[in-house]
Residue, then its C-alpha position, 0 to 999 in steps of 0.5 A: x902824551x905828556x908822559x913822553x917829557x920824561x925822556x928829556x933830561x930834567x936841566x933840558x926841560x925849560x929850553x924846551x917848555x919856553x920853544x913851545x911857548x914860543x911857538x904858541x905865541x907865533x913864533x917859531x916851535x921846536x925843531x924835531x931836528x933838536x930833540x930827533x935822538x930822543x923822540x920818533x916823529x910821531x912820539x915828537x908830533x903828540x908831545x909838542x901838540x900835548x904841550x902846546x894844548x896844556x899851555x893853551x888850555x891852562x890858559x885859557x880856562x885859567x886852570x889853577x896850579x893844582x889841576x895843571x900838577x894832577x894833568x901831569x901827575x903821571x911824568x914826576x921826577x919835576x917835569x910838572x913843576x918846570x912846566x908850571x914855572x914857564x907857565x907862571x912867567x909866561x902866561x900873560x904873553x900867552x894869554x896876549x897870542x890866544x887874543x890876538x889869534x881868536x881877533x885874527x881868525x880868517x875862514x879859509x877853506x879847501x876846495x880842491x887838491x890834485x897831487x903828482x909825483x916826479x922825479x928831480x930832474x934839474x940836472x945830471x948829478x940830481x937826476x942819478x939820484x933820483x929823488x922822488x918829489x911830491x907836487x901838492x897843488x890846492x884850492x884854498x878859498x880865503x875870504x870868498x877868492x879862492x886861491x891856487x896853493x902849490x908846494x913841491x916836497x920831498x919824502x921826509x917833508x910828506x912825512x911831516x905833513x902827514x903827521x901834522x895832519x893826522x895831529x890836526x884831525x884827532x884835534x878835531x875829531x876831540x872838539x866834535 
């Protein structure tokens, strides 16, 4: 899905390769609201996981130039030497979060989920709008102590969570 970098114009691509480094090494990805006219929610969701996943593999498996260039021999137009740049200047910070990442790895799974819908109603003027909202309460066991999680979103939130899940489960469903 990398192909997707082809509709960034060319002077806006290393902004963009470094806000995905950025948010490899922990800090803050990408807003889709930055880049929103370019991409659908989807076609943004399978870019950002598509180069977060080169960053990641590149080095992790310390790919050399040359493979990192015929992964992405399809975009052209230079967008494959922007990404080795930023892959250059910024692969020993990235090699450093993949450490601390695989250190601090803690086992948290789901148990439960239970899930309603409502509607705002907090005063007069939010409840003539009438804004659907989604409760989301889960389970999650975290070291042995499981946990009680409970998120309250609105349509556009749902959405994104959705789509990140369904990101996350090609993810795994590749790893099997």
């Amino acid at each position: 899905m990398v192909h997707l970098l082809a509709k960034l114009p060319p002077e806006e691509c290393p902004k963009l390769l470094h806000r995905v480094v950025d948010g490899v090494c922990g800090r803050e990805y990408p807003r889709m609201a930055d880049y929103g006219d370019m991409w659908t929610l989807v076609e943004w969701m399978e870019l950002r996981h598509s180069l977060s996943s080169l960053f990641r593999h590149a080095v992790g498996k310390k790919t050399p130039d040359e493979e990192v260039l015929a992964l992405l021999a399809d975009v052209g137009g230079g967008y494959g030497e922007a990404v080795l740049t930023v892959l250059r200047a910024r692969r020993e910070e990235i090699r450093q979060a993949l450490v601390e990442r695989t250190n601090n790895v803690s086992c948290s799974t789901l148990q439960d989920f239970d899930w309603q819908i409502k509607l705002a109603l907090s005063s007069d003027k939010i409840s003539s709008l009438q804004t659907p909202l989604l409760n989301l309460s889960l389970d999650v066991k975290k070291n042995g102590a499981l946990k009680p999680v409970s998120v309250e979103m609105n349509r556009e939130e749902l959405q994104t969570l959705i789509s990140s899940m369904e990101a996350a489960n090609k993810v795994v469903l590749q790893l099997k």
